[in-house]
C-alpha positions as CSV (number, residue, x, y, z in Angstrom):
1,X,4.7,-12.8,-8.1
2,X,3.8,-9.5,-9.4
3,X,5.4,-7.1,-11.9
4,X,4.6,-4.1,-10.2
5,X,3.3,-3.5,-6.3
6,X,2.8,-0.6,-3.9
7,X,1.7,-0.7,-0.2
8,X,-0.1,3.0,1.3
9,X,-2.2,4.3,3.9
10,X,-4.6,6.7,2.4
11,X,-7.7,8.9,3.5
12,X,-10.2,10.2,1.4
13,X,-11.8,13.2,1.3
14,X,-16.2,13.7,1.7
15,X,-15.8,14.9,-1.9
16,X,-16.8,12.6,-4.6
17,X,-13.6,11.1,-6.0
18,X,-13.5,9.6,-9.8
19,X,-11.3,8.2,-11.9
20,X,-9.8,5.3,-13.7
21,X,-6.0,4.1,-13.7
22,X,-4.2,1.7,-15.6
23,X,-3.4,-1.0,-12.9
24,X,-5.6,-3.2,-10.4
25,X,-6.3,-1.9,-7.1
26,X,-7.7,-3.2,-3.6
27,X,-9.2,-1.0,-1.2
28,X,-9.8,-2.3,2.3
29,X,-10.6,-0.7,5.6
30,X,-8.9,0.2,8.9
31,X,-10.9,2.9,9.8
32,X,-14.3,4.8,8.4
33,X,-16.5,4.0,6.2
34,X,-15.6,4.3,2.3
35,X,-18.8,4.2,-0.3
36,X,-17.3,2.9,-3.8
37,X,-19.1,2.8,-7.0
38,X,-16.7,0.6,-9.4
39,X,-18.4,0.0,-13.2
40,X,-21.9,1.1,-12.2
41,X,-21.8,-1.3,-9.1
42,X,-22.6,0.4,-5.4
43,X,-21.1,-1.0,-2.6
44,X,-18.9,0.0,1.2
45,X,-15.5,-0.8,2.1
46,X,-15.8,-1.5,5.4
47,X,-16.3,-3.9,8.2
48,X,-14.4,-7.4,6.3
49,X,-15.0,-5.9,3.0
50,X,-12.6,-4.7,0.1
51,X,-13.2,-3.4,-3.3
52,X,-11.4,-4.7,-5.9
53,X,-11.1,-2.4,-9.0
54,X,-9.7,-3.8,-12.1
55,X,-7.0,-2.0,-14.5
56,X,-8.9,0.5,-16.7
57,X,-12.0,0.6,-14.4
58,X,-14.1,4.0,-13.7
59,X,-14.7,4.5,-10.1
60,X,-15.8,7.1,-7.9
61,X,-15.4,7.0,-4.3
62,X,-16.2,9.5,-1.0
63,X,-15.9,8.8,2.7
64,X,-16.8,10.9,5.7
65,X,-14.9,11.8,8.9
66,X,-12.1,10.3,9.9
67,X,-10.7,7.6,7.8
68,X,-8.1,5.3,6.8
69,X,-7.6,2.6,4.5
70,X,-4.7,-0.2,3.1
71,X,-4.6,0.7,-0.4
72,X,-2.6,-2.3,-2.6
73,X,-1.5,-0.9,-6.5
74,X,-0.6,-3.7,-8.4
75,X,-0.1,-5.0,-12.0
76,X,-0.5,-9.1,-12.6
77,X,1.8,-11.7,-14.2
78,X,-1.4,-13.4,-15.8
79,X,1.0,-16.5,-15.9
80,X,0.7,-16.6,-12.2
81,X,-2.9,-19.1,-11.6
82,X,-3.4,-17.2,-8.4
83,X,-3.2,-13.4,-9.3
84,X,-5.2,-14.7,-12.6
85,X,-8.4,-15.6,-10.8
86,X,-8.0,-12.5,-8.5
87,X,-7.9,-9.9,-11.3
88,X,-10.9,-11.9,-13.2
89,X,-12.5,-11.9,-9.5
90,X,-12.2,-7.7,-9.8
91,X,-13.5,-7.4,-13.1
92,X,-16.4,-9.3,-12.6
93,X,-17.5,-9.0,-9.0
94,X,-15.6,-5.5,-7.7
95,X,-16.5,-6.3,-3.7
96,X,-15.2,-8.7,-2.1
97,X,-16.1,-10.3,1.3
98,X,-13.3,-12.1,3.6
99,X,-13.2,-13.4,7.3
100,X,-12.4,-11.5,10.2
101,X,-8.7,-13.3,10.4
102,X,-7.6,-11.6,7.0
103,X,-9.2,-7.9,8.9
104,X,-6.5,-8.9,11.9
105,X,-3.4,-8.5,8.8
106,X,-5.1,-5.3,7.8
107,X,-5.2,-3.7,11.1
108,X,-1.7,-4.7,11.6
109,X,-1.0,-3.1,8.2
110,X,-2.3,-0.3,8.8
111,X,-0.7,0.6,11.7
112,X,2.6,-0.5,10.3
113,X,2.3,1.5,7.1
114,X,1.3,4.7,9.5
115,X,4.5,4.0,11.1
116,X,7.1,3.8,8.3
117,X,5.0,5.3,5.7
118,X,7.5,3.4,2.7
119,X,5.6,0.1,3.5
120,X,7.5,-3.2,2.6
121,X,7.2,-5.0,-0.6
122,X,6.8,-8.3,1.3
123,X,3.4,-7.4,3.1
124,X,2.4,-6.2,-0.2
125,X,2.8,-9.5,-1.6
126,X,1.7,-11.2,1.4
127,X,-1.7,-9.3,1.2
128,X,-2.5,-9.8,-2.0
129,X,-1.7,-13.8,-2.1
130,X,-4.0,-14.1,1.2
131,X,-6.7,-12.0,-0.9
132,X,-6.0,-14.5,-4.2
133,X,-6.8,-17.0,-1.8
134,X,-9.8,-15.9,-0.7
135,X,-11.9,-15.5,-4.4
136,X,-11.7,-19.5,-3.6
137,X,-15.6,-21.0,-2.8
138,X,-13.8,-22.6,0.0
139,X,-13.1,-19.8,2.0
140,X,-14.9,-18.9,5.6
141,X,-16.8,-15.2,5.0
142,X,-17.3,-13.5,7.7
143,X,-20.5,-13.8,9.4
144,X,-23.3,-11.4,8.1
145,X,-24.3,-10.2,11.2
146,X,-20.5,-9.4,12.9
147,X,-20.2,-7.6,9.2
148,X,-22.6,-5.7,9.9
149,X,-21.4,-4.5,13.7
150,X,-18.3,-4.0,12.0
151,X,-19.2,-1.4,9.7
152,X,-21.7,0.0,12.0
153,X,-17.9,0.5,14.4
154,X,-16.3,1.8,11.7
155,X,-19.2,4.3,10.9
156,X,-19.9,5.6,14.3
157,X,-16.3,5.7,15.0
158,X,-16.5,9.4,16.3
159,X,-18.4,8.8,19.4
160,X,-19.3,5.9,21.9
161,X,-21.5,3.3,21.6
162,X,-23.4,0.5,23.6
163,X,-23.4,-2.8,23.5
164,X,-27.5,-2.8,22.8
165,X,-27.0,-0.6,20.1
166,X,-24.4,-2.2,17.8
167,X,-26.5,-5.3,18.6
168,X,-29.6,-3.6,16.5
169,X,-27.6,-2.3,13.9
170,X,-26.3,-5.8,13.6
171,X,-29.7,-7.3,13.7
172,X,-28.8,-9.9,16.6
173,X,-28.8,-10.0,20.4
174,X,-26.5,-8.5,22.8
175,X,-25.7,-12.1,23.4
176,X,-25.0,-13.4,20.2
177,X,-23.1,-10.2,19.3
178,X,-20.8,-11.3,22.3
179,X,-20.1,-14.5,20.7
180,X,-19.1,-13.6,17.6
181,X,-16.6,-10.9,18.4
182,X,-15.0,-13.6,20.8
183,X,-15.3,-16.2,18.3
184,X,-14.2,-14.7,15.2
185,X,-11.7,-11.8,16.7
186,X,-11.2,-12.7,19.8
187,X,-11.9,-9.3,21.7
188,X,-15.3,-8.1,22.8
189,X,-17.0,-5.6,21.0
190,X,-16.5,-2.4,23.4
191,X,-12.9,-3.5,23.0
192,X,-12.9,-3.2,19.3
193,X,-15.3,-0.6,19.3
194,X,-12.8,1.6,21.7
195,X,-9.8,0.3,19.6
196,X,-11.3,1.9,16.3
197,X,-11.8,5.3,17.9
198,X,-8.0,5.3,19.1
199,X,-7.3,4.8,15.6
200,X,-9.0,7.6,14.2
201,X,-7.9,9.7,17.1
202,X,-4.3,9.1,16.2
203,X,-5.4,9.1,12.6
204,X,-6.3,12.7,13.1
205,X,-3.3,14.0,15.3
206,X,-0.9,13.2,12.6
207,X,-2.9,15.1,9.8
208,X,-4.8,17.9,11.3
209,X,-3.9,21.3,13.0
210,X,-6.8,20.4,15.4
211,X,-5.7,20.9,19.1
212,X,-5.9,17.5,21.1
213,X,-9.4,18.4,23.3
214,X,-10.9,19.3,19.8
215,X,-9.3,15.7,18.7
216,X,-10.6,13.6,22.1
217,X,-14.2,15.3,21.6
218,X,-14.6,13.9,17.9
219,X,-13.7,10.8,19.2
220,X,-15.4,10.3,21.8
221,X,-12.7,10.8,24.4
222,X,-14.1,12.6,27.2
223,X,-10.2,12.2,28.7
224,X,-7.6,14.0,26.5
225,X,-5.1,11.6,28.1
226,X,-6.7,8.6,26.1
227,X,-4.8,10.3,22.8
């Protein structure tokens, strides 16, 4: 399917990033909050959104407290219909929007690739047809408003928050925000809220010195046993 295809976990630094490499890349979040500029466009990866930056593309890139996200290296067989559109997708639109089911694969990822660090060519592959499939006008995007209470999450992911307040940030009722989470990811939004600080938590135990109170305090875990 692809000549050329590598699978990591990365985290970026608060300092400005840029640079340019010779094959296509997708960015797409697990944790935190990643601000991408990719050929003069602005935009986050975060909540169900990916960059895509094409082969040969400046970028620049900086995130902010903790963070993790699946990065996909690849090179296309431009005979393959799929992998065609995608890379024309990244050179002319360099965000991409999906629906919260594809975010489910990239959570999985993400703890699977913190696990056994190697990754496995097959998810690589996997991920990157599912993406393919999703430059489609058919596709479902995820609602604006649980986008929004995503990234918001993924932003504020060192500290708790309320119900009420994601629910402004989302620009929707406590209610309707509810809903959506139920609807769309099946979990409540404390749930997921609580699940993303965990992440970063263990995020940071396996690469900083920091003692575990330090760790539970930037989280938001008043408990050091919830590490």
């Amino acid at each position: 399917m692809a000549q050329a295809l590598e699978l990591s976990l990365r985290s970026y630094a608060p300092q400005t990033l840029r640079h340019s490499h010779a094959h296509h890349q997708i960015v797409l979040p697990v944790a935190g909050v990643l601000e991408m500029e990719v050929a003069g466009k602005g935009g986050q990866v975060a909540g169900c959104q990916a960059a895509l930056i094409g082969a040969g593309r400046d970028h620049s890139c900086e995130a902010s407290g903790a963070n993790s996200f699946v990065v996909l290296d690849w090179m296309a067989d431009e005979s393959d219909d799929e992998l065609a559109r995608l890379s024309d997708h990244a050179e002319r639109r360099p965000f991409l929007a999906y629906d919260p089911g594809l975010q489910h694969l990239v959570s999985f990822l993400g703890g699977e690739l913190r696990d056994r660090p190697a990754g496995d060519r097959g998810w690589g592959a996997l991920l990157l047809s599912a993406l393919a499939a999703r430059t489609g006008a058919a596709q479902p995007a995820c609602p604006r408003q649980l986008a929004r209470a995503l990234a918001y999450i993924r932003a504020n992911g060192h500290r708790r928050l309320g119900v009420e307040e994601i629910a402004r940030a989302a620009c929707c009722s406590a209610s309707h925000l509810h809903m959506l989470f139920q609807r769309h990811l099946g979990t409540s939004p404390m749930d997921h809220a609580a699940e993303i600080r965990l992440d970063q938590a263990m995020s940071l135990l396996m690469e900083s010195d920091e003692p575990i109170s330090a760790i539970a305090l930037e989280t938001g875990h008043a408990d050091q046993s919830a590490c």
